[in-house]
Backbone as CSV, one residue per row, in Angstrom:
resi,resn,N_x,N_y,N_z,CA_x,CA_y,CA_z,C_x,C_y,C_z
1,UNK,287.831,109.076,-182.215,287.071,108.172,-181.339,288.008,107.303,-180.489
2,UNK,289.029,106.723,-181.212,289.641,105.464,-181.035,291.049,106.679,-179.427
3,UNK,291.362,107.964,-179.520,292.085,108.458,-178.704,290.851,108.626,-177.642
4,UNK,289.733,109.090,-177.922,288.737,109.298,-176.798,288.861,108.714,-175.681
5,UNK,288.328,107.010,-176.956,288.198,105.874,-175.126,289.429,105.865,-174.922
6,UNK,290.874,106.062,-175.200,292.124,105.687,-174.491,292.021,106.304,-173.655
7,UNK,291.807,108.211,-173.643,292.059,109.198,-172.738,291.108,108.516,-171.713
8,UNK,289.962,108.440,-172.097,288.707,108.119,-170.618,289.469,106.612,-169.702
9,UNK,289.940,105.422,-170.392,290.617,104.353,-170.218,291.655,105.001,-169.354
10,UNK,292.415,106.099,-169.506,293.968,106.680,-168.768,293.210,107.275,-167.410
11,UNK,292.062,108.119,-168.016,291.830,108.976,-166.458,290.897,108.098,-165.429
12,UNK,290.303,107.191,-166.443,289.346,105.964,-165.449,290.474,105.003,-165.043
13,UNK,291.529,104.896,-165.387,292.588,103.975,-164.231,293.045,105.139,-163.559
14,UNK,293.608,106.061,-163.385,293.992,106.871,-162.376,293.245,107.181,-161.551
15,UNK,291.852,107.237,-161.761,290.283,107.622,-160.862,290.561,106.884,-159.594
16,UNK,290.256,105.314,-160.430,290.391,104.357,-159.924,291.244,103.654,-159.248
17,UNK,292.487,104.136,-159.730,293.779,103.695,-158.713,293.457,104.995,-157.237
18,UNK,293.647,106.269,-157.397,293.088,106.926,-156.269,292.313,107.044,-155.803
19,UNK,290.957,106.367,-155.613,290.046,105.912,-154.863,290.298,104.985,-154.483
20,UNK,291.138,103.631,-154.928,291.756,102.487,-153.866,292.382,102.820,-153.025
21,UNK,293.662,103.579,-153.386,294.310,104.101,-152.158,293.991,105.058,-150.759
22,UNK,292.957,105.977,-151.602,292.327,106.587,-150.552,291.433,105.737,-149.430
23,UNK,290.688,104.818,-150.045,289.784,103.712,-149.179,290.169,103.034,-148.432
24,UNK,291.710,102.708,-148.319,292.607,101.850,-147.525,292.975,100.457,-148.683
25,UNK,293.051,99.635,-147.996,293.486,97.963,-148.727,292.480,96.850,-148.394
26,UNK,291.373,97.461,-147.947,290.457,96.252,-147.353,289.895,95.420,-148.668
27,UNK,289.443,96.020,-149.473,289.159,95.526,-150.832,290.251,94.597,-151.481
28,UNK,291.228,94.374,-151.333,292.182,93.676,-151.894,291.975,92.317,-151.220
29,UNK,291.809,92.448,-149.726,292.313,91.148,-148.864,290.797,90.538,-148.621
30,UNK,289.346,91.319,-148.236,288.362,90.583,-148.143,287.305,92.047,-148.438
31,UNK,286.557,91.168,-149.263,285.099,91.862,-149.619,284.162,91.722,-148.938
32,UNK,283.258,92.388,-148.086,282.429,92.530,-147.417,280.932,92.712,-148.373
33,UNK,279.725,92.283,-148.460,278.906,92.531,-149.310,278.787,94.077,-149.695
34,UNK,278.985,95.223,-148.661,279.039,96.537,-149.102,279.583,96.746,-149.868
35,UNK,281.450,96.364,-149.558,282.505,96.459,-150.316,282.643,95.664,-151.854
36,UNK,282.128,94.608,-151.743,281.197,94.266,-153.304,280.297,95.087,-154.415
37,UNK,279.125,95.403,-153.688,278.363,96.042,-154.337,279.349,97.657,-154.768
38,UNK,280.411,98.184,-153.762,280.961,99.109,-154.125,281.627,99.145,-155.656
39,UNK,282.523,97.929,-155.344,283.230,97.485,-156.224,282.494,97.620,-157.804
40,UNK,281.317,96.405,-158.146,280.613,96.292,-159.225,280.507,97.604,-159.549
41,UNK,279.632,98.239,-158.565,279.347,99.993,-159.479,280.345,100.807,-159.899
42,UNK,281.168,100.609,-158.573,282.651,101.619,-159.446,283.285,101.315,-161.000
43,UNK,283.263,99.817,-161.446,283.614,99.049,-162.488,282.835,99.808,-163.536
44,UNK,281.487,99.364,-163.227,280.110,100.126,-163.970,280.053,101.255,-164.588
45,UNK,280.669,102.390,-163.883,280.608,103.464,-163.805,281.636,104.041,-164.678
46,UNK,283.028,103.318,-164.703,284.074,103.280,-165.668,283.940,102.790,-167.234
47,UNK,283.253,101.668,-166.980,282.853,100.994,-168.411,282.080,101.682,-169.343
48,UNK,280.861,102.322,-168.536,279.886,102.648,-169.290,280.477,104.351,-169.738
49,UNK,280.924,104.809,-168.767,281.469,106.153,-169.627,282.503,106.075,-170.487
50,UNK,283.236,105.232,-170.858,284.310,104.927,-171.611,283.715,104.436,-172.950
51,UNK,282.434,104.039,-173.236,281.969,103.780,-174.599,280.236,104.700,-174.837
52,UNK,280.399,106.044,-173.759,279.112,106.877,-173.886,279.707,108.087,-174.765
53,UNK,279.911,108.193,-175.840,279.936,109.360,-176.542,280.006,110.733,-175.839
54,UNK,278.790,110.797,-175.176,278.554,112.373,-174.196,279.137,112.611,-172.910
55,UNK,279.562,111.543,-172.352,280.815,111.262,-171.323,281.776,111.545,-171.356
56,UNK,282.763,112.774,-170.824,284.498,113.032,-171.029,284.719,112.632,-169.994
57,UNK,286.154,112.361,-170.167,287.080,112.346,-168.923,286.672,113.109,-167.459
58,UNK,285.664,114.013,-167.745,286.228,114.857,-166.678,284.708,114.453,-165.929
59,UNK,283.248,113.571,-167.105,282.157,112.828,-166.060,282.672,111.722,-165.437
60,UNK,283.775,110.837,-166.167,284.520,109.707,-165.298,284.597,110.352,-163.759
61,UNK,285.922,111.120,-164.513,286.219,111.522,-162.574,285.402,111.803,-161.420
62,UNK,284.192,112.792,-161.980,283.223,113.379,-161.449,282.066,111.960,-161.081
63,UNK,282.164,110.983,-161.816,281.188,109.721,-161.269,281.671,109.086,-160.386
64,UNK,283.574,108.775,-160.359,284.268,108.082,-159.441,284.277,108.941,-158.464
65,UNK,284.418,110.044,-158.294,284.689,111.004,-157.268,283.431,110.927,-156.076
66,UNK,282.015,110.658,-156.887,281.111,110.617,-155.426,280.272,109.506,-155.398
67,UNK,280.678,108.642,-156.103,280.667,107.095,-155.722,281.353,106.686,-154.561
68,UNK,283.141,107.374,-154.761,284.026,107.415,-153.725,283.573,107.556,-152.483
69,UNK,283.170,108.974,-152.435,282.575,110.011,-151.592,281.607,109.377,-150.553
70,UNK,280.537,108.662,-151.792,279.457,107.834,-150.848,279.880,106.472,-149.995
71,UNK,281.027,105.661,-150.414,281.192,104.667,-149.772,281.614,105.237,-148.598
72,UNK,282.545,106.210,-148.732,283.570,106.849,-147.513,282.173,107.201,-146.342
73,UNK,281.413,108.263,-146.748,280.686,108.506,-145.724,280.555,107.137,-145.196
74,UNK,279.936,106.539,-145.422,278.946,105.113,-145.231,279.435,104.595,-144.451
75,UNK,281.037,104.504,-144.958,282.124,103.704,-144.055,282.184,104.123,-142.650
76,UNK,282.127,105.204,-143.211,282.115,106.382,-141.982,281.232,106.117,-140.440
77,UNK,279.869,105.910,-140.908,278.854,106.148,-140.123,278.812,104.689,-139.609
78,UNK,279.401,103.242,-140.363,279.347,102.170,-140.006,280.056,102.131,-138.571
79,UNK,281.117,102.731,-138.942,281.632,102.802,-137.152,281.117,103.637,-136.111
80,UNK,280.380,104.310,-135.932,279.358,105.100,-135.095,278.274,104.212,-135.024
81,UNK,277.278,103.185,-135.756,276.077,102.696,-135.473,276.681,101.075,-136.043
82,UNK,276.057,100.146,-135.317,276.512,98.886,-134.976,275.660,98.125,-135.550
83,UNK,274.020,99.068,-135.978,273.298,98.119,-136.375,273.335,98.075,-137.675
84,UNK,273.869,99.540,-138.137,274.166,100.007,-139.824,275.474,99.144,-140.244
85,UNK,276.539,98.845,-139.092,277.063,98.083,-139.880,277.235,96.772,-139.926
86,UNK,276.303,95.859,-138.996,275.790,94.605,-139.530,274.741,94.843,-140.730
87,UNK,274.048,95.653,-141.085,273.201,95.053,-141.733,273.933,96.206,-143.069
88,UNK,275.012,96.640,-143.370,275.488,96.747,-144.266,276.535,95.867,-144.667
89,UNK,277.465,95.253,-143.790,278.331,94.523,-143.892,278.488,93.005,-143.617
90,UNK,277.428,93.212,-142.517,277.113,91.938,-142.118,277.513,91.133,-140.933
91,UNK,277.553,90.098,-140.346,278.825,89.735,-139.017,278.675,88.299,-139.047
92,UNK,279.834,87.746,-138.367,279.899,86.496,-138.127,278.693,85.775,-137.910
93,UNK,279.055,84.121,-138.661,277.676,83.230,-137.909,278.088,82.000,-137.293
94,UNK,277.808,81.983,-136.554,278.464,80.167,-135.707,278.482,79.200,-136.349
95,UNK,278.657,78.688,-136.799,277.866,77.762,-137.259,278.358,76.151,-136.589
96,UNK,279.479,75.975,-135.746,279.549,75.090,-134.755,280.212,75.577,-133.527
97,UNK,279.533,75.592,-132.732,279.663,75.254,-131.455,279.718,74.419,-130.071
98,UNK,280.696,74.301,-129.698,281.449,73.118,-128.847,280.939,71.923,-129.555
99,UNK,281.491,71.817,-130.695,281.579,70.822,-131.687,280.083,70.481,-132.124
100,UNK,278.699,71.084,-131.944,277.323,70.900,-132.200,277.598,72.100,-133.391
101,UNK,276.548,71.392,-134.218,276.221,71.517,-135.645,274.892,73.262,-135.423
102,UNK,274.537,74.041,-135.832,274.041,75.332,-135.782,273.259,75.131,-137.053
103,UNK,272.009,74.419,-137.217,271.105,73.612,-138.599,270.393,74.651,-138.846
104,UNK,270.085,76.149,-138.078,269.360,77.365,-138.151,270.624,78.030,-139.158
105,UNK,271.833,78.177,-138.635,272.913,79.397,-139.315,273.317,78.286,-140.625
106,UNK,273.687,76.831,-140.370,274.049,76.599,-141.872,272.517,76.423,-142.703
107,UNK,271.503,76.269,-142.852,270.299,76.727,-143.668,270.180,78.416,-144.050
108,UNK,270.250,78.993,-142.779,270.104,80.968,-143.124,271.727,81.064,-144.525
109,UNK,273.165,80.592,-144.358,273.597,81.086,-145.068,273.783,79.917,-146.410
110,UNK,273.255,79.029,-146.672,272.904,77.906,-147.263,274.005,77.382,-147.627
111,UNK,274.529,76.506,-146.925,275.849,76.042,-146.284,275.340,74.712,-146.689
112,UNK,276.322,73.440,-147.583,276.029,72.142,-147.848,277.188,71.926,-146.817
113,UNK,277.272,70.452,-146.308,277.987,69.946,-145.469,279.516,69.658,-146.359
114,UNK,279.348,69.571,-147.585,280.759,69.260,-148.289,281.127,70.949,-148.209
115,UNK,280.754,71.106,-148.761,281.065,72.750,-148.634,282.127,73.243,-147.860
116,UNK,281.017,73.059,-146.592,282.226,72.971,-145.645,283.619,72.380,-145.311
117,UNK,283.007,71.261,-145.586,284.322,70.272,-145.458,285.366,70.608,-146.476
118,UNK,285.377,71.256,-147.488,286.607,71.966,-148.405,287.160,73.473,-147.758
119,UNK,286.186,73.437,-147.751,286.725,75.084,-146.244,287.605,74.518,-145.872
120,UNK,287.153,73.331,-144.444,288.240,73.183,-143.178,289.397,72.769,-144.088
121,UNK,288.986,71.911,-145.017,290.638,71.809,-145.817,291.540,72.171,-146.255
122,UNK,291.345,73.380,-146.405,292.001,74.989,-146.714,292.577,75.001,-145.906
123,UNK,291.824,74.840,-144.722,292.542,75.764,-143.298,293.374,74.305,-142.543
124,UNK,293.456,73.308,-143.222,294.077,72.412,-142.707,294.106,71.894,-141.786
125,UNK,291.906,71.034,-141.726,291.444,70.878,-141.030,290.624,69.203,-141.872
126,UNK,290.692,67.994,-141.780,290.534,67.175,-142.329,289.310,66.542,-141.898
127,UNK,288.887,66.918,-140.817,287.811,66.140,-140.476,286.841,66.784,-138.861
128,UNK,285.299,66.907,-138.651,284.971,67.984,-137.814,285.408,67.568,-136.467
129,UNK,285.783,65.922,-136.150,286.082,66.148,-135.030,287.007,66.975,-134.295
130,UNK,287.416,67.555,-134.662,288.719,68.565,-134.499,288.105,69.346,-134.087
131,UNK,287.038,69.716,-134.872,286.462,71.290,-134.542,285.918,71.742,-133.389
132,UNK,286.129,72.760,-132.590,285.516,73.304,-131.559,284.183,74.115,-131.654
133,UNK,285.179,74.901,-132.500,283.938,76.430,-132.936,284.186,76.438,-134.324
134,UNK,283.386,77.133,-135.234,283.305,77.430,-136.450,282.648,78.347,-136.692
135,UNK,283.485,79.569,-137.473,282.862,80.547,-137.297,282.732,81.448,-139.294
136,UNK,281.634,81.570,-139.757,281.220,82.187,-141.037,282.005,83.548,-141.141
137,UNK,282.754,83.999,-141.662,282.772,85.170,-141.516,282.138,85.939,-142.845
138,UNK,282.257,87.843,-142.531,281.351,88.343,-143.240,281.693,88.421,-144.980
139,UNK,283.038,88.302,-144.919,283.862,87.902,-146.559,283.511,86.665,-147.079
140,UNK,283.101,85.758,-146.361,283.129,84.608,-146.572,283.844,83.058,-146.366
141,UNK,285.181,83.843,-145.383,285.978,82.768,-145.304,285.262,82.234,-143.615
142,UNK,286.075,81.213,-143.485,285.919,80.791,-141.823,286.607,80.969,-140.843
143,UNK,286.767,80.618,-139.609,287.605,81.453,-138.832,287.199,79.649,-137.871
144,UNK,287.940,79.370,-137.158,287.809,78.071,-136.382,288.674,77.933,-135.161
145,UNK,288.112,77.580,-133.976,288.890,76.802,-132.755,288.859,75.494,-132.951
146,UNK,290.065,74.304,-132.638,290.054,73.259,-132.048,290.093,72.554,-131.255
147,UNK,289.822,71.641,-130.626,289.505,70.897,-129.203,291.478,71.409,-128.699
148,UNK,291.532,71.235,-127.644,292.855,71.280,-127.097,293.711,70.472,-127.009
149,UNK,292.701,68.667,-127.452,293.613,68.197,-127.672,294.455,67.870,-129.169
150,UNK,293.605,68.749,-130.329,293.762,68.742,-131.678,294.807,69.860,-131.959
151,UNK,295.513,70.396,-130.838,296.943,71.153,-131.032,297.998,70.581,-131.073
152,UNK,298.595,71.522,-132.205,300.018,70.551,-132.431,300.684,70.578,-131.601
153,UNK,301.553,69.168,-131.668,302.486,69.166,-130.930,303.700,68.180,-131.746
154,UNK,304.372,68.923,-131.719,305.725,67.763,-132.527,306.599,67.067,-132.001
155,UNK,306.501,65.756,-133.061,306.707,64.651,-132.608,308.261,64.231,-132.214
156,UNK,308.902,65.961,-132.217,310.445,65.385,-131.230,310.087,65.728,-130.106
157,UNK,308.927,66.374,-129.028,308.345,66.856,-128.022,308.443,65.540,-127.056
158,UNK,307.604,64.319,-127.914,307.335,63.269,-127.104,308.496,62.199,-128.246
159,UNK,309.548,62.153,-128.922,310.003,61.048,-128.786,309.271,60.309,-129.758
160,UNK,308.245,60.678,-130.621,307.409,59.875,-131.348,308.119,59.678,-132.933
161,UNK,307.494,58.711,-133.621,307.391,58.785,-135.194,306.174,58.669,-135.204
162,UNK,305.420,59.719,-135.934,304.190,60.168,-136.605,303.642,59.175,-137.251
163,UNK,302.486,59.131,-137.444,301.884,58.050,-138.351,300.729,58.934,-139.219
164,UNK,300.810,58.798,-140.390,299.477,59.503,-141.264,298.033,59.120,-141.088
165,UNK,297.089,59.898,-140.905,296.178,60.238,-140.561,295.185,59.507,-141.355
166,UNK,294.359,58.529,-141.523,293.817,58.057,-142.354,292.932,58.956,-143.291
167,UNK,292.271,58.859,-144.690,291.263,59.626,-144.932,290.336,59.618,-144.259
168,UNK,288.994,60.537,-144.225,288.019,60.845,-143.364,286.683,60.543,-144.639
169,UNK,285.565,60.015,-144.857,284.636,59.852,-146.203,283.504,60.437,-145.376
170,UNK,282.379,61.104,-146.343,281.552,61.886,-145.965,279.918,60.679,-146.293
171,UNK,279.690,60.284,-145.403,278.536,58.772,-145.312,277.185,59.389,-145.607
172,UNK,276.884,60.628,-144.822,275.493,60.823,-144.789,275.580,62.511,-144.607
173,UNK,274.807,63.229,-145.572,274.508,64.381,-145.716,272.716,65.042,-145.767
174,UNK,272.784,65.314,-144.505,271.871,65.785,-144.195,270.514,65.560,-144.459
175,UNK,270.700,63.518,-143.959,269.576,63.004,-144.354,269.733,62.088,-145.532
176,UNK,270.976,62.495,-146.193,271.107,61.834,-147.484,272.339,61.187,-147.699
177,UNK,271.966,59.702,-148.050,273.283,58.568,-148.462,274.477,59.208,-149.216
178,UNK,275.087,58.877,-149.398,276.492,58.938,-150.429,277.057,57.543,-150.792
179,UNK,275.799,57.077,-151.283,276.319,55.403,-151.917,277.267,55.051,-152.583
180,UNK,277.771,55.884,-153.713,278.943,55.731,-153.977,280.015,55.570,-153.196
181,UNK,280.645,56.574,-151.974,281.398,56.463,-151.449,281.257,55.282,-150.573
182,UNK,280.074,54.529,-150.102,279.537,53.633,-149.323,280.407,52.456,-150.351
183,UNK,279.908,52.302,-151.688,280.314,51.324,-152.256,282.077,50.867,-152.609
184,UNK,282.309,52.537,-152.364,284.088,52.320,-152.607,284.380,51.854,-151.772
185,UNK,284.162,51.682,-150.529,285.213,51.400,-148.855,284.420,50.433,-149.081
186,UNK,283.649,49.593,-149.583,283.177,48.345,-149.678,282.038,47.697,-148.508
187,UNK,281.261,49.238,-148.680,280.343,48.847,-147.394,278.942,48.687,-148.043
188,UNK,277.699,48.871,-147.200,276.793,49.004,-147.810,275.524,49.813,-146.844
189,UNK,274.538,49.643,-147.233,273.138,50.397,-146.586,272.666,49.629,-145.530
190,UNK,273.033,48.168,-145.798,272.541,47.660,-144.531,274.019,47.529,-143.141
191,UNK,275.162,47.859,-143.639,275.711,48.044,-142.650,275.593,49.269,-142.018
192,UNK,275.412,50.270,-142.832,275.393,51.583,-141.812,274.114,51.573,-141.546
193,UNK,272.676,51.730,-141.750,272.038,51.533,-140.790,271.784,50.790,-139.698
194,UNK,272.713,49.380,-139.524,273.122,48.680,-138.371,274.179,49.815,-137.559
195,UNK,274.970,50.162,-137.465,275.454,51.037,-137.066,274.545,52.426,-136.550
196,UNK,273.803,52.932,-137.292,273.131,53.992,-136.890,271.914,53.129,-135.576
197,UNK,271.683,51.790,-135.827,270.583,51.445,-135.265,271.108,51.230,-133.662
198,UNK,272.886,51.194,-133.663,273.740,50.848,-132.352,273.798,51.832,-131.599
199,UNK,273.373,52.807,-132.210,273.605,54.458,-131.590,272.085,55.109,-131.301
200,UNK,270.956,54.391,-131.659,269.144,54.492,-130.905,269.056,55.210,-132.714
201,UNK,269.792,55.646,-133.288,268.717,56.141,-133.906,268.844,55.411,-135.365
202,UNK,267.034,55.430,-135.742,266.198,54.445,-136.536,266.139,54.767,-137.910
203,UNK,265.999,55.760,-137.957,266.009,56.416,-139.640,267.479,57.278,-139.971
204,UNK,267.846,57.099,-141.247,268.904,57.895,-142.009,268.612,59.153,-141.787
205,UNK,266.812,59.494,-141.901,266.553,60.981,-142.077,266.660,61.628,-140.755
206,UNK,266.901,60.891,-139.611,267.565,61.677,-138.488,268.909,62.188,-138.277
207,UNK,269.554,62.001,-139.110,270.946,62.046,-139.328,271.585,63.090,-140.208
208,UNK,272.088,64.444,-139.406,272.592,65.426,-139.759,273.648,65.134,-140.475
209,UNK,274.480,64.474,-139.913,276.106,64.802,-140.636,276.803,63.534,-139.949
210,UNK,277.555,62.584,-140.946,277.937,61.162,-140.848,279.406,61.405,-141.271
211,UNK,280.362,60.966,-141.262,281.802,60.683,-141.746,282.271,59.686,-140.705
212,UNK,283.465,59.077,-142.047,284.050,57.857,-141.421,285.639,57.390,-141.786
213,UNK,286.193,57.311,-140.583,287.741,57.182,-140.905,288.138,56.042,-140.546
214,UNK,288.736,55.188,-141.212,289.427,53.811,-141.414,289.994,53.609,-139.526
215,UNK,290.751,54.366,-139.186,291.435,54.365,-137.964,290.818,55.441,-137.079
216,UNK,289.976,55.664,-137.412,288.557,56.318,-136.412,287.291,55.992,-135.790
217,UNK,286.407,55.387,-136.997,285.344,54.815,-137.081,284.472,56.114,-137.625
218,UNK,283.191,55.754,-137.067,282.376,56.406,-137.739,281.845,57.334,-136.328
219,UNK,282.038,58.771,-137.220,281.364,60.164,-136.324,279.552,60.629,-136.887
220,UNK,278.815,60.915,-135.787,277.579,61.068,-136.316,276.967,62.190,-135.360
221,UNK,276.410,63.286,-136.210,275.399,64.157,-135.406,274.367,63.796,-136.371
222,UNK,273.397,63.746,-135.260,271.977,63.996,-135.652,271.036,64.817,-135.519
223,UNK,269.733,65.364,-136.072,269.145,66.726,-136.106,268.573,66.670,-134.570
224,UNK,268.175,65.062,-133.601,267.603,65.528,-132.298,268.880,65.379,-131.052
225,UNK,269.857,64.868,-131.312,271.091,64.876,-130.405,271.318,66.291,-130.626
226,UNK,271.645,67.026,-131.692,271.947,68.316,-132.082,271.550,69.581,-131.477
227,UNK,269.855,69.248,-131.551,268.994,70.106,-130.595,269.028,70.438,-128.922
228,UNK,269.253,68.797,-128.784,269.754,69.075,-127.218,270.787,69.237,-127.018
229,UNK,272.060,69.578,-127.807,273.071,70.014,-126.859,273.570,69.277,-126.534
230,UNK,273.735,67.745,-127.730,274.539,66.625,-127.678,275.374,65.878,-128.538
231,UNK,276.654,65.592,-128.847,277.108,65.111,-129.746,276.959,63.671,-129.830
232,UNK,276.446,63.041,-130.865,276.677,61.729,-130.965,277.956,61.247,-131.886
233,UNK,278.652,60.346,-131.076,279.833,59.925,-131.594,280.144,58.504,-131.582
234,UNK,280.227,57.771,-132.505,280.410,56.142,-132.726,281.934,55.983,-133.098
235,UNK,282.641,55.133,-132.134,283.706,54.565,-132.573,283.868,53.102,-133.021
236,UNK,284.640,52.727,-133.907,284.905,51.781,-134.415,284.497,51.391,-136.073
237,UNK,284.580,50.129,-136.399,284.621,50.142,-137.570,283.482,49.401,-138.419
């Protein structure tokens, strides 16, 4: 028994190592939901014949072999039809544009506003005013432009010494306080709705997406500035 599953274990990693290589390297660097679901079953398909009694080595191969087979076609036909391979793979979603918030694409891929904000931090992006475009991609990572004037430029260019960037705090999420953080910077509810009230709008629950930087002030989109194709932006403190 105990040589069985080794042998099926030896020929289900070799299966499996030559069906990676044959498929290319895309699976290594980003998974596409196809390339997911590929993945799980191929796993599946190894596991379960490796502890099926009536399974040899040679149904492994023969299960990996047109599992293989089927992704390849698939792959295949994705590049001939455009609509087979969005809706197998999927495609980019905006989700900001010329710095306006996209409240249709972050709800469709259910996108929280912190969420995001650990993304751009990855990509070594601290805060949205920066952002131009923002773009979902189909793996899951993001892909982003910045304003032109949010390109580097180093500071022996102009003669400068740099100064650090203050933190950026996340005030209002999509309608909703973050009192805590309100209470750390030592503010409160009736100052930021004085603030929101300086900028026309009356309720919190109009208020898409709030953050606030010490040596910035406070940035604000809201769900009806948003709609039209307007950024609202408050400076100061």
């Amino acid at each position: 028994m105990y040589v069985d599953i080794a042998g099926k274990l030896f020929f289900g990693f070799i299966a499996l190592m030559v069906m990676a290589r044959l498929l290319g390297k895309k699976e290594l660097a980003q998974l596409t939901p196809f390339d997911f679901i590929y993945a799980i079953v191929l796993g599946g398909i190894v596991e379960e014949s490796i502890y099926e009694d009536t399974a040899s080595w040679r149904h492994v191969w023969f299960a990996v072999a047109v599992w293989g087979a089927l992704h390849y076609v698939v792959g295949k036909a994705t590049l001939k039809s455009d609509w087979l391979r969005v809706w197998l793979k999927g495609e980019s979603s905006i989700l900001v544009k010329d710095g306006k918030f996209n409240v249709a694409e972050l709800n469709r891929n259910r996108l929280e506003m912190e969420q995001l904000r650990i993304m751009l931090r990855q990509q070594g992006v601290f805060s949205f005013r920066e952002v131009k475009d923002l773009y979902l991609e189909p793996g899951g990572e993001i892909s982003l432009q910045k304003y032109a004037a949010q390109d580097k430029v180093t500071p022996e260019m102009l003669n400068l010494k740099p100064q650090d960037k203050a933190l950026n705090f996340l005030f209002i999420d999509e309608g909703e306080v973050n009192k805590g953080i309100l209470s750390y910077l030592g503010k409160d509810l009736d100052w930021l709705k004085a603030e929101l009230r300086s900028r026309g709008i009356n309720e919190i629950e109009e208020v898409l997406y709030a953050e606030w930087a010490e040596d910035e002030g406070l940035y604000i989109q809201s769900y009806k500035k948003n709609e039209q194709g307007k950024s609202d932006i408050v400076k100061g403190n």
